[in-house]
C-alpha positions in Angstrom: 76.3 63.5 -34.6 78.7 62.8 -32.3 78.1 63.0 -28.5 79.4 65.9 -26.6 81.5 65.1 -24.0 80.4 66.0 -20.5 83.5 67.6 -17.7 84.0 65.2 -14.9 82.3 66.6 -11.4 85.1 67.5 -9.2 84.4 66.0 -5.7 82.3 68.2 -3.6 79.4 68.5 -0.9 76.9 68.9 -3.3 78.1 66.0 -5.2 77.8 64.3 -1.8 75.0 65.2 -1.8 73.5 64.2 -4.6 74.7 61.1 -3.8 73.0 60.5 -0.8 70.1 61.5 -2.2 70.1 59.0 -4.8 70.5 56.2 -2.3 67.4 57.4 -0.3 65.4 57.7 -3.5 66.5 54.2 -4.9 64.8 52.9 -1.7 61.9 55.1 -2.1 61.5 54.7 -5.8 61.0 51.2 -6.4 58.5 51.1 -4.2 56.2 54.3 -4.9 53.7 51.3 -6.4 52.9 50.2 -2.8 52.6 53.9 -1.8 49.9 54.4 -4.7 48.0 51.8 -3.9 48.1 52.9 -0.5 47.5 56.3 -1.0 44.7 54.9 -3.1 42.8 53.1 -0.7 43.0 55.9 1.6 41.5 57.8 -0.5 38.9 55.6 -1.1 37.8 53.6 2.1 38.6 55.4 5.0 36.3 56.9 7.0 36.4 60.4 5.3 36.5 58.6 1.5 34.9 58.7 -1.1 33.5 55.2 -0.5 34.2 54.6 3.0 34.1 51.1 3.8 34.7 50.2 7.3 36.6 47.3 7.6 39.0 48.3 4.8 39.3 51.6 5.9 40.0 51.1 9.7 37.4 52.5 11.6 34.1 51.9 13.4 33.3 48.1 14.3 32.2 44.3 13.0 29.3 42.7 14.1 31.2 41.1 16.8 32.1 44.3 18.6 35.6 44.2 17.7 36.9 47.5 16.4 38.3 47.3 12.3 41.8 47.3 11.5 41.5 47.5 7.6 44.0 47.9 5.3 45.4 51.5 6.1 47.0 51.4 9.3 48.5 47.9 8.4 49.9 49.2 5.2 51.7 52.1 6.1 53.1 50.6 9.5 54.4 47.6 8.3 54.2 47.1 4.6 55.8 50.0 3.5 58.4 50.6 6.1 59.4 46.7 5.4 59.3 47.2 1.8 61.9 50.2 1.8 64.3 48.0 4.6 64.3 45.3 2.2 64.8 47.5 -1.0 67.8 49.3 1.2 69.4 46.4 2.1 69.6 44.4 -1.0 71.2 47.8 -2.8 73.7 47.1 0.1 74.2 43.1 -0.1 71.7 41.9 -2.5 68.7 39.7 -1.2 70.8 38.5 2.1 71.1 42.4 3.1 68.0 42.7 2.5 66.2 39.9 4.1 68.6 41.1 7.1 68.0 45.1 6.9 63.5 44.3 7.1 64.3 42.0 10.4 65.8 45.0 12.3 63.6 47.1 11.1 61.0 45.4 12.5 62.2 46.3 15.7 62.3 49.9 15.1 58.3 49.6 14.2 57.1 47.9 17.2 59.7 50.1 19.5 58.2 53.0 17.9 54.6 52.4 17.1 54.3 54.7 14.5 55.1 54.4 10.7 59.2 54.3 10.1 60.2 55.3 6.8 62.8 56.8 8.9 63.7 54.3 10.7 63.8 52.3 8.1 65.8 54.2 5.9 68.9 53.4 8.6 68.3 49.9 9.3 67.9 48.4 6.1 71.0 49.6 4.4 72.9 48.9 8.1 71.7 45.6 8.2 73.0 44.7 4.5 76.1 46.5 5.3 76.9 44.8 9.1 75.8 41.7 7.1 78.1 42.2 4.4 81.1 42.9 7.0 79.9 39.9 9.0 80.4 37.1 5.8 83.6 38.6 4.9 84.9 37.4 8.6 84.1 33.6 7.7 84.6 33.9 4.0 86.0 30.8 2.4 86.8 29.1 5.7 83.4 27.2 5.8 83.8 23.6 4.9 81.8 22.7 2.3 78.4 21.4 2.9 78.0 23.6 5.8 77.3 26.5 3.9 74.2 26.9 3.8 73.4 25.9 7.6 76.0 28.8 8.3 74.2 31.4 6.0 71.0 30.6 7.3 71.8 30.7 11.1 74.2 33.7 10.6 71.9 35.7 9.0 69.3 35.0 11.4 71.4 35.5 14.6 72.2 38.9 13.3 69.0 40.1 12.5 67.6 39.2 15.6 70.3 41.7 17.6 69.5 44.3 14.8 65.9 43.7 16.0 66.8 44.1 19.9 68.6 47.2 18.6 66.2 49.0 16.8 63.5 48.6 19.1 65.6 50.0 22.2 68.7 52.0 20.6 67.1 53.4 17.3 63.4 53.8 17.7 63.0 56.6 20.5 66.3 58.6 18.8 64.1 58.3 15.3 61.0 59.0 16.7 62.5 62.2 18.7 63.7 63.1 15.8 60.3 62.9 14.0 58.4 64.4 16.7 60.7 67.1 16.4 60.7 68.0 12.5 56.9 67.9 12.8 56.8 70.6 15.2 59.2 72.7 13.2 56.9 72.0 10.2 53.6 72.6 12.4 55.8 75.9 13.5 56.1 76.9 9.6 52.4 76.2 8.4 51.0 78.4 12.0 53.0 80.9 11.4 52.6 81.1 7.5 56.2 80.6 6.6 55.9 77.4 4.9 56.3 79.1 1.5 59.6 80.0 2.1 61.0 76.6 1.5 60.8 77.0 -2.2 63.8 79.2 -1.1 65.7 76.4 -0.6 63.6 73.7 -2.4 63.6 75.1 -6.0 67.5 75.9 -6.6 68.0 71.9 -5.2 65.8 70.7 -7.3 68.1 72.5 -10.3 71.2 70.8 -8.5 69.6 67.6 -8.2 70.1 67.6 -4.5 66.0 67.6 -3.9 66.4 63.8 -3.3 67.7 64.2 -0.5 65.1 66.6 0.8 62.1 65.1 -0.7 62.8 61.1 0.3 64.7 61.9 3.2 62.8 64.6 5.6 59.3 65.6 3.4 58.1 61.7 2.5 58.7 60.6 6.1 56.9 63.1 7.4 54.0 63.7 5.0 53.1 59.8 5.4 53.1 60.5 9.0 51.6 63.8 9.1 48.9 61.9 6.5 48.2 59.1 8.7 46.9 61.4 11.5 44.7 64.3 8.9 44.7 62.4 5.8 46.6 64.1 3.7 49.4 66.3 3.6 51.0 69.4 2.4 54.2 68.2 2.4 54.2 65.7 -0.6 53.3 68.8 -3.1 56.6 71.2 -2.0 59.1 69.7 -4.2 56.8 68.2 -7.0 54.4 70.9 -7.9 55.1 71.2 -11.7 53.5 74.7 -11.7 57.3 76.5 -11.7 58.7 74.4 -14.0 56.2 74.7 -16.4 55.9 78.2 -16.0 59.5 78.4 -17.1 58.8 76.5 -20.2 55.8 78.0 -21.5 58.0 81.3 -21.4 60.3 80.0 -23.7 57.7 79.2 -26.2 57.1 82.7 -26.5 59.7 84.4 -25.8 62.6 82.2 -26.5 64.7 81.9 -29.1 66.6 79.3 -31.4 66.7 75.8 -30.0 65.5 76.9 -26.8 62.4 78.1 -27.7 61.8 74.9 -30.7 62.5 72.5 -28.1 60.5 74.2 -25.2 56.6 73.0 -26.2 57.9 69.5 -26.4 59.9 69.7 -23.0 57.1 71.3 -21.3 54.4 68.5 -22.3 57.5 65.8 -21.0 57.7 68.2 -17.8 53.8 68.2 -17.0 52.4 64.8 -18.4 55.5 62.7 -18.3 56.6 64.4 -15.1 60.4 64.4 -15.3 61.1 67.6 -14.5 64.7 67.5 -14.8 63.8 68.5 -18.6 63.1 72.6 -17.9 67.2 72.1 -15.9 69.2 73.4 -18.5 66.2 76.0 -19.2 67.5 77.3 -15.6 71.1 77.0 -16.4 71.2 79.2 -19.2 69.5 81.9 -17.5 70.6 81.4 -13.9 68.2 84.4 -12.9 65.4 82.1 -13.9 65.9 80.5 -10.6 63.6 83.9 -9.0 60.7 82.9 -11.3 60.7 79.1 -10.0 61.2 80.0 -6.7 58.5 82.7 -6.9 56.2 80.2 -8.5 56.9 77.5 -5.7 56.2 79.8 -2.9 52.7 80.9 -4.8 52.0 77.0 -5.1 52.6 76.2 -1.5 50.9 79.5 0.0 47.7 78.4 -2.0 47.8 74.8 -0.8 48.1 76.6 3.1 45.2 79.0 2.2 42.9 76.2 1.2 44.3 73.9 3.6 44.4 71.2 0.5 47.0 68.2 0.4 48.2 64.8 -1.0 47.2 61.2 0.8 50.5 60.2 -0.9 54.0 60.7 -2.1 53.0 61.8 -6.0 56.1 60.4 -8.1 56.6 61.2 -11.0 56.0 64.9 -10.6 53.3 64.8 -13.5 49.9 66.3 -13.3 48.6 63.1 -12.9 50.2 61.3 -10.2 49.3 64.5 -8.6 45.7 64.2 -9.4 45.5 61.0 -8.2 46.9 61.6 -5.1 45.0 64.4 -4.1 42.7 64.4 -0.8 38.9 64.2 -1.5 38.4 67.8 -0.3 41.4 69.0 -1.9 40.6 68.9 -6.0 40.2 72.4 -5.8 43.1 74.0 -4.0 45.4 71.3 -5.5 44.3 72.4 -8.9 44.4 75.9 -8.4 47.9 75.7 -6.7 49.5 73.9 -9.9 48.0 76.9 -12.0 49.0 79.8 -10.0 52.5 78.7 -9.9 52.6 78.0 -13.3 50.9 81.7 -14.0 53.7 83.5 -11.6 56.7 81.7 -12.8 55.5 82.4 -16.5 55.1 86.0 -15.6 58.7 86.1 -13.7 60.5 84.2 -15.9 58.7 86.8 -19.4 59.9 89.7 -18.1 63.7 87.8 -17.5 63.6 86.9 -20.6 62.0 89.5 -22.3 64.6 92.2 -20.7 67.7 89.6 -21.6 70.0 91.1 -24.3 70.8 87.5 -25.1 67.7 85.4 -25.7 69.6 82.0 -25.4 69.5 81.2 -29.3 73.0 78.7 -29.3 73.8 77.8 -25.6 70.9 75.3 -24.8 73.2 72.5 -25.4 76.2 73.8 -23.9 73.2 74.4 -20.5 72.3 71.4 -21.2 76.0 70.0 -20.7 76.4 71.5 -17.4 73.5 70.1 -16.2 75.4 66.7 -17.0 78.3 68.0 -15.4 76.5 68.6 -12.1 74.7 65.6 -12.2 77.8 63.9 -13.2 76.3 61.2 -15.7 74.4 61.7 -19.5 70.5 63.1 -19.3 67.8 60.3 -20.6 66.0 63.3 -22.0 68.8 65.6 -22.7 68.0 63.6 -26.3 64.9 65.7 -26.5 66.6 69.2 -26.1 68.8 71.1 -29.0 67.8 68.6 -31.8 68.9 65.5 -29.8 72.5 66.7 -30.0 73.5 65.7 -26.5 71.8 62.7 -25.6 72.6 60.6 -28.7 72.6 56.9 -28.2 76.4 56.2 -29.4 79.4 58.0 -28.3 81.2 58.8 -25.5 80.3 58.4 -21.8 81.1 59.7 -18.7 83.4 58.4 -16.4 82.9 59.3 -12.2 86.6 58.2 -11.2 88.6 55.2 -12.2 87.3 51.8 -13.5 86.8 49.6 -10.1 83.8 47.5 -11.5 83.3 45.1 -14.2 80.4 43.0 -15.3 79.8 40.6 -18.0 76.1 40.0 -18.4 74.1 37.1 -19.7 70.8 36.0 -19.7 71.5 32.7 -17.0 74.4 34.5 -15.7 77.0 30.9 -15.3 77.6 30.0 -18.7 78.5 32.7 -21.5 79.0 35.4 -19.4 81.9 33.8 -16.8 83.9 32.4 -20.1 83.5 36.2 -21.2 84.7 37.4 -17.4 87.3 35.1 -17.3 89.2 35.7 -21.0 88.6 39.8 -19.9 89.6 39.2 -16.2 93.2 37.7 -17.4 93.5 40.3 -20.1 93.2 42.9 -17.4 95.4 41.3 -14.8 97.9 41.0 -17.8 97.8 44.4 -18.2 99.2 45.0 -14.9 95.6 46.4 -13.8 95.1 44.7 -9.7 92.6 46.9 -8.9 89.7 46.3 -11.1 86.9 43.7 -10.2 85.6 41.6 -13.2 82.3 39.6 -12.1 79.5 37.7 -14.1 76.0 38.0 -13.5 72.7 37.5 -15.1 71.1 40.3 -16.5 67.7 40.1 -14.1 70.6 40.4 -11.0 72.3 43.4 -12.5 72.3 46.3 -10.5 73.3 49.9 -11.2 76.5 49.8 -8.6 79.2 49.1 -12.1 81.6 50.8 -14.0 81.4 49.0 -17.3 79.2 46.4 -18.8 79.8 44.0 -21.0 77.3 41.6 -23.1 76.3 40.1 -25.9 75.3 42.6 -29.4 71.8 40.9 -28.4 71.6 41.2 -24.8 72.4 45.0 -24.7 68.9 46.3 -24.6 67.7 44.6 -22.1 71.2 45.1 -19.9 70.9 48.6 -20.0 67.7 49.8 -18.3 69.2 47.6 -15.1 72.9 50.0 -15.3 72.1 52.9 -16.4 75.1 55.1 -15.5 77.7 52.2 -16.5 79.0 52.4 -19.9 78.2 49.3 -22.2 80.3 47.2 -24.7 78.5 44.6 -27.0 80.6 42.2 -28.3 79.5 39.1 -30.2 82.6 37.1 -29.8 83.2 35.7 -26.4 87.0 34.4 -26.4 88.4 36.5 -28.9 86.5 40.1 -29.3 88.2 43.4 -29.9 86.1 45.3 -27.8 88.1 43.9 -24.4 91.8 45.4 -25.9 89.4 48.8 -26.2 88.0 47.9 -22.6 92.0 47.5 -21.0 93.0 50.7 -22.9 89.7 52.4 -21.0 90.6 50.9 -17.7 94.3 52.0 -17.7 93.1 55.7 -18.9 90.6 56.0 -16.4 93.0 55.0 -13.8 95.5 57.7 -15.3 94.1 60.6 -15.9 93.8 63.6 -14.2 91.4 64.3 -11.5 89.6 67.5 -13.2 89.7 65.7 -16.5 86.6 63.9 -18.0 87.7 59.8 -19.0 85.5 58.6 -22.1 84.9 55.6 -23.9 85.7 55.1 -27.6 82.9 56.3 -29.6 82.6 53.6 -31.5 81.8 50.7 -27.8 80.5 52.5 -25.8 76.8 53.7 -25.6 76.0 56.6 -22.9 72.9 55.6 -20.8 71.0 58.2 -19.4 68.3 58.3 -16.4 68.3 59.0 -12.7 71.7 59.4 -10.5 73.2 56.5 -9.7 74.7 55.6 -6.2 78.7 55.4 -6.8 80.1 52.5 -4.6 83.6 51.5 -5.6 83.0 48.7 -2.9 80.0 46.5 -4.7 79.1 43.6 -3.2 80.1 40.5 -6.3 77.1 38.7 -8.0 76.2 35.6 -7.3 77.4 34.1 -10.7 81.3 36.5 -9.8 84.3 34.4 -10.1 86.7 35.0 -7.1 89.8 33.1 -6.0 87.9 31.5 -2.9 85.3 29.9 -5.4 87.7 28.4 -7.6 89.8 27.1 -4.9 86.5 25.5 -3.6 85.5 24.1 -7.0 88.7 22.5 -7.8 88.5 19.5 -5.6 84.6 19.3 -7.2 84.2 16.9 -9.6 82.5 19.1 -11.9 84.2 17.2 -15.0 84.7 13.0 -15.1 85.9 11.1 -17.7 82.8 10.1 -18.4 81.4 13.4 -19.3 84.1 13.8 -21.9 83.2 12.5 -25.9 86.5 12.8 -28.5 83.9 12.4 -31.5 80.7 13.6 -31.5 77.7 11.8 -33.5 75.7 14.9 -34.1 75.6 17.0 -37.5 73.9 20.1 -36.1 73.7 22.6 -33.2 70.3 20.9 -32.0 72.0 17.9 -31.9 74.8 19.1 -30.1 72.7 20.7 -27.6 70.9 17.0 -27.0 74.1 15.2 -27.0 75.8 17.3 -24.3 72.3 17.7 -22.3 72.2 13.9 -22.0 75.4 13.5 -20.6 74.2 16.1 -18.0 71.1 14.0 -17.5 73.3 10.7 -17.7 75.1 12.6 -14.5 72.1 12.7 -12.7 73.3 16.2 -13.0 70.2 18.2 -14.0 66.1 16.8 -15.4 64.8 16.4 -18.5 63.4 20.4 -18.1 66.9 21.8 -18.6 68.0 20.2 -21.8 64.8 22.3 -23.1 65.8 25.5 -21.6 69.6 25.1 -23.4 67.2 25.0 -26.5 65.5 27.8 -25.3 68.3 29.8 -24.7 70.0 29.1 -28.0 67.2 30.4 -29.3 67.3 33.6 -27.8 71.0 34.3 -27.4 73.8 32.1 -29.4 76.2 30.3 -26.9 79.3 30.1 -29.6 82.1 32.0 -27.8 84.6 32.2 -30.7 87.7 29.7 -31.5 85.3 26.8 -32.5 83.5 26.7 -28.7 80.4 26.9 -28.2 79.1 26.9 -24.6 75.0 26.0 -24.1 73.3 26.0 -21.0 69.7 26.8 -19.6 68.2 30.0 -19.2 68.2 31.8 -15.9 64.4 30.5 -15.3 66.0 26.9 -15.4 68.4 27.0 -12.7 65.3 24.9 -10.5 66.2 22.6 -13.1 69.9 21.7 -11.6 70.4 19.2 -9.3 74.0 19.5 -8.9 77.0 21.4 -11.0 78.7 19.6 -13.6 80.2 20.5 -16.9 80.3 17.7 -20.2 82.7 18.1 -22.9 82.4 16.9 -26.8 84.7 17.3 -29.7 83.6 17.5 -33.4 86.6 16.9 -35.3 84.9 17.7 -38.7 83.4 20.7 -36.9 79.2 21.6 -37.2 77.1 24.3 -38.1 76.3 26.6 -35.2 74.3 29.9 -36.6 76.8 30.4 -39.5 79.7 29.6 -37.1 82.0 26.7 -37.6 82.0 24.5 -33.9 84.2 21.9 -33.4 84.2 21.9 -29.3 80.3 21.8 -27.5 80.5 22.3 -23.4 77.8 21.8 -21.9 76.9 23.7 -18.6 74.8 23.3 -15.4 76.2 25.1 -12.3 74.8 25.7 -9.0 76.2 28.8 -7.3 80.1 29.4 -7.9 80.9 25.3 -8.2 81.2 25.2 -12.0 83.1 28.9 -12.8 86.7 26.8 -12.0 86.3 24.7 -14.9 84.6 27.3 -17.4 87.9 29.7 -16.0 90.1 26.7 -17.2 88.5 26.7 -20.4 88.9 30.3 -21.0 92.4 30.2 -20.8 92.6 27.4 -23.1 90.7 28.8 -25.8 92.3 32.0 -26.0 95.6 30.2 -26.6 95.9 29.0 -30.1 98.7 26.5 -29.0 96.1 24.6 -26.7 93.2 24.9 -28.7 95.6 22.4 -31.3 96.2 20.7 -28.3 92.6 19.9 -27.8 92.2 19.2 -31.5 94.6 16.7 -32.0 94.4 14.6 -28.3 93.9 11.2 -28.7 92.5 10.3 -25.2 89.6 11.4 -22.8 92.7 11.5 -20.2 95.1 14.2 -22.6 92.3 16.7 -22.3 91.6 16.1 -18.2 95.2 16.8 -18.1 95.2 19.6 -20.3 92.7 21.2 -17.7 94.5 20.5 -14.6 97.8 22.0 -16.4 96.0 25.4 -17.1 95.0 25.1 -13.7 98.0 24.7 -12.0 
C-alpha cells in the first residue's frame, strides 16, 4: 500500500519550537545511560540506599579521617554535565566542537559549584559553533604540514577563553537563573499548585513541544533538586504514562474500527516500550481527549506531592520500567499508585468523551495519524503500528522540511566508494544548474542526522538509516552510472521549486520514509571529514597521490582477489599503507562490493583500517581482457588509501572520466603509463 503523503509544516513558533527541543533532547538523549547508572548508584549506595556503602556513596569517613567523595557527587558534577557539552558540541562541529564545547564548560562547573546541565546545555553547542566560525577564518590558507599544529593550538587557545568565560560571564547568570526556577517550583509544590502544570505539560506533549520543557527546565532541575533530597518530583511530570494509557485502554472498549483494533497493541508500546507518541493521533482525532490527559496528569502529579514520592533520575523512555527503576527507595508506593490513578482518571475522562461522541472515530485514525506527521513535520516510526500499517510503510514517499541543501553519499570507510559516488552526483547536480546544494561523503559510523538526502549502496542502507532518520534514502548499486541520481536532480530542482505550503516528495519507488524522533533542521551542516570541497582538491593536486609507478597497463591477475593483492602491493610497494590494510580491502569486499560501474572497480580498507594508512596514495591497473568481479565484468582496479581529504582530487578525476564513454576508450586503448597521467591532469584542468 502506498504511503500517504504527509502536508509540509508551514513555519511557525511551535515548529520552533519543536526544534529547539529536539536539539536539547539530542544532547540529553544519548547520554540517559550515564544518567541510569547514576541514578542507579544513588539509589543504591548513598547514605539513604538500599545498600549504602560509604565510600561509593559519598558520606561519612575512611579510616584515615578523610571525609568520602564516592561516586555520586563526582558523577553528576562533572561526568554528566561534560558528557552533554561534548554531545552538544559535536552535533555543532563534530568531535573538534565537541572537544571545544566540554573545555568551557568546565569553567561554568567550577564557577558555579553546583551540577550544570544548564550551563552546559549553552556552552557546548557555543563552543562547537565559535569553533566552527573560528576554522572558517583560516580555512585553506594553512600551508600544508602545519595543519595539524594549527588545529591543535587553535582549538586549545579557544577553549581556554571559553573556560575564563564560563566561569566568570556564564556561571552566576546560570546559576541565578537556577536558583530562581527552584524557588518558583518550591513556590508550586508549598502551595499545592504543582498539578497544574499538566495544564500546560499534557497538550505539549501532543505537539511534540515537551522536549523543550522536559530536557530544558524539568531535567536540570530535578538532577539538582535530586542531588540535595534524593529524588525528585520533577522527572515524573512529563513521563508519567498513566494519561496516555488511560486514553488507550478507552479505546479498547469503547472505540471503534481501526481505532479501537489498533488501541491494545498501541497501549502495550505506550506503557512497556514507552514511546508515548503512539496514543498522539488517539488525541488528534478527538481533540477533547486532551481534558482526560490533562485530568489524568494533574491526578498523577497531586499523588506524587501527597506522598511526597519521586525519581533519583531522568526516566527515559517513558515506560513503566525505566520508571520503576528510577524510583526513590521510599517512593515504590506513591510512584506506583500515581501511574494507576492517572491511568484510572484519564480512562474515566476520556469513556464518557467517547462514549457521548456521535462519531466514534471508525475511519479517521490514519488521517489523525497524518496530522500528527504534519505537526511533527517528518514520518512516525510507529505510525506503522496504527490503522493496519497504512501510514508508516517502509517504501514510498517522504517528507520534505524546505529545499534540498544537504547531500550525503555513505560508505562503510567513507574515502573510497562513497566520494567516486559524490563526485559523479556532485557534477550531475552542478550540471543541472543546482549551486546551492552541498554533496559530501562520509562513512556511515560519522553520519549524523543534520541531511537532506542519503545516498548508499542497496547493501549499506540498513545500517545508514538508524544514523539519518529524517533524510530520505536512495540505494543504488551502481556507483558511476545509476539512475537513481537523474531521480535525485529531478528531487532537488522540485524541492527547490515548489511552493512554500506544498509538501515535496520523493519518487515512490527510491525513496524509503524513515521514522523516529524530530530531527534538528540545520541547512548550515558542518561537511564530513571524508566531504569533497574545492579547498581540498586544490590542496591535493600538488600531492603526489598518483606516480608512474603506481600505474600497471596489464594486469597479471585473473580474479577479483587477485586484483585486490595486486593493487594492495603497489600501496605497500609505496610505503603507502602495512601489510594490515591489504586485509581489510579483502574484508571490505567481502562486505560491500567496490565495482562502481563502467568496468571500475574501486577497493580499499574498511573504516576500522584507516590506522592502517601511512600516507594517501592511489595505484591504478588495467585489465585489458577484463576479470570477474561478483558477476561484473572489470577491466580498470584503483586501489585506494587516503588520509583525510588528500586522495578525493584524484578519485574526483576519476569520476569524471568514467562517466564519460569517450575517455573510458581513452583509457582502454593508451599505450603508455604517461597517456593515462595525462589523461588525469586534462580532466583536471
Amino acid at each position: 500500500m502506498a504511503t500517504q503523503a504527509v502536508d509540509k509544516p508551514r513555519t511557525s513558533l511551535r515548529v520552533g519550537v519543536q526544534k529547539f527541543g529536539t536539539f536539547l533532547s539530542g544532547m540529553i538523549m544519548p547520554n540517559i545511560g550515564a544518567f541510569i547508572a547514576w541514578g542507579l548508584i544513588t539509589a543504591l549506595f548513598i547514605e539513604k540506599g538500599w545498600i549504602p556503602v560509604p565510600a561509593l556513596g559519598g558520606f561519612g569517613e575512611n579510616s584515615a579521617g578523610v571525609a568520602n567523595i564516592g561516586l555520586v557527587g563526582p558523577m553528576i558534577t562533572y561526568l554528566l554535565p561534560l558528557l552533554i557539552a561534548y554531545t552538544g558540541g559535536k552535533m555543532v562541529y563534530d568531535v573538534r566542537g565537541g572537544v571545544v564545547g566540554a573545555i568551557g564548560t568546565m569553567g561554568v562547573i567550577v564557577g558555579a559549584g553546583i551540577p550544570m546541565f544548564i550551563g552546559a546545555m549553552i556552552m557546548g553547542p557555543l563552543g562547537g559553533w565559535t569553533m566552527k566560525q573560528l576554522d572558517r577564518l583560516w580555512d585553506g590558507k594553512i600551508r600544508p604540514g602545519f595543519e595539524m599544529l594549527i588545529n591543535n593550538f587553535s582549538a586549545g587557545i579557544w577553549g581556554a577563553v571559553l573556560a575564563m568565560l564560563g566561569f566568570f560571564g556564564v556561571a552566576p547568570v546560570v546559576s541565578g537563573f537556577s536558583a530562581g526556577a527552584g524557588q518558583v517550583v518550591q513556590f508550586l509544590v508549598n502551595n499545592g499548585l504543582l498539578p497544574l502544570t499538566s495544564i500546560f505539560i499534557e497538550p505539549a506533549k501532543v505537539l511534540f513541544l515537551n522536549n523543550a520543557i522536559n530536557h530544558g527546565v524539568l531535567t536540570p532541575l530535578g538532577v539538582q533538586q535530586s542531588l540535595d533530597q534524593g529524588k525528585s518530583i520533577l522527572f515524573l511530570l512529563e513521563a508519567n504514562p498513566g494519561p496516555g494509557l488511560g486514553i488507550l485502554l478507552a479505546f479498547s472498549f469503547f472505540g471503534r474500527g481501526a481505532a479501537k483494533a489498533s488501541a491494545p497493541g498501541a497501549a502495550i508500546i505506550h506503557f512497556l516500550g514507552g514511546i508515548h507518541e503512539i496514543y498522539f493521533p488517539y488525541v488528534l482525532m478527538r481533540p477533547l481527549l486532551i481534558l482526560a490527559t490533562i485530568a489524568g496528569g494533574m491526578t498523577g502529579i497531586a499523588t506524587l506531592a501527597i506522598t511526597h514520592s519521586g525519581l533519583v533520575a531522568p526516566a527515559a523512555p517513558g515506560s513503566i520500567i525505566a520508571v520503576l527503576a528510577q524510583t526513590s527507595r521510599d517512593s515504590y508506593f506513591g510512584v506506583i499508585l500515581s501511574v494507576l490513578l492517572a491511568t484510572a482518571v484519564s480512562f474515566l475522562v476520556a469513556s464518557v468523551i467517547l462514549r457521548t461522541s456521535k462519531d466514534k472515530g471508525e475511519d479517521d485514525l490514519g488521517a489523525a495519524t497524518s496530522k500528527m506527521e504534519a505537526m511533527k513535520g517528518k514520518k512516525s516510526s510507529v505510525a506503522s503500528t496504527l490503522n493496519g500499517g497504512a501510514t508508516g510503510a517502509g517504501v514510498g514517499t517522504a517528507v520534505l522540511a524546505g529545499p534540498i541543501k544537504n547531500i550525503v553519499f555513505a560508505c562503510d570507510a567513507g574515502m573510497g566508494s562513497s566520494a567516486m559516488g559524490a563526485s559523479v552526483l556532485r557534477n550531475k547536480i552542478k550540471a543541472a544548474g543546482l549551486t546551492d546544494v552541498k554533496v559530501t561523503n562520509a562513512a556511515i559510523a560519522n553520519l549524523t542526522d543534520t541531511y537532506d538526502v542519503v545516498v548508499t549502496h542497496q547493501d549499506l542502507t540498513e545500517r545508514a538509516r538508524p544514523r539519518t532518520e529524517s533524510a530520505q534514502h536512495f540505494s543504488v548499486d551502481n556507483f558511476m552510472g545509476s539512475p537513481r541520481y537523474d531521480e535525485i536532480v529531478d528531487l532537488v530542482r522540485s524541492s527547490q521549486t515548489a511552493p512554500a505550503d506544498t509538501a515535496t516528495t520523493a519518487p515512490a519507488a527510491a525513496v524509503t520514509a524513515v521514522g523516529g524522533g524530530a530531527a534538528v533542521a540545520s541547512a548550515d551542516v558542518a561537511p564530513s571529514a571524508g566531504a569533497v570541497s574545492e579547498e581540498a582538491a586544490q590542496s591535493a593536486a600538488s600531492k603526489d597521490i598518483l606516480r608512474s609507478s603506481s600505474v600497471i597497463l596489464n594486469g597479471a591477475a585473473r580474479d577479483r582477489d587477485g586484483a585486490i593483492d595486486e593493487a594492495g602491493k603497489l600501496l605497500l610497494d609505496r610505503g603507502a599503507v602495512d601489510v594490515g590494510y591489504v586485509q581489510a580491502m579483502h574484508e571490505r569486499e567481502e562486505s560491500v562490493s567496490t565495482y562502481m560501474g563502467s568496468f571500475l572497480a574501486i577497493p580499499h580498507g574498511t573504516n576500522d583500517a584507516k590506522d592502517h594508512i601511512l600516507h594517501s596514495a592511489v595505484s591504478f591497473i588495467r585489465y585489458p581482457e577484463g576479470i570477474d568481479w561478483n558477476g561484473k565484468e572489470v577491466k580498470f582496479v584503483v586501489g585506494v588509501a587516503g588520509v583525510n581529504n588528500e586522495h578525493l582530487h584524484i578519485l574526483s578525476s576519476i569520476a569524471k572520466i568514467f562517466t564519460n564513454k569517450a575517455q573510458v576508450a581513452q583509457l582502454e586503448s593508451a599505450t603508455s603509463v604517461e597517456e593515462i597521467l595525462d589523461l588525469f591532469e586534462k580532466v583536471n584542468s
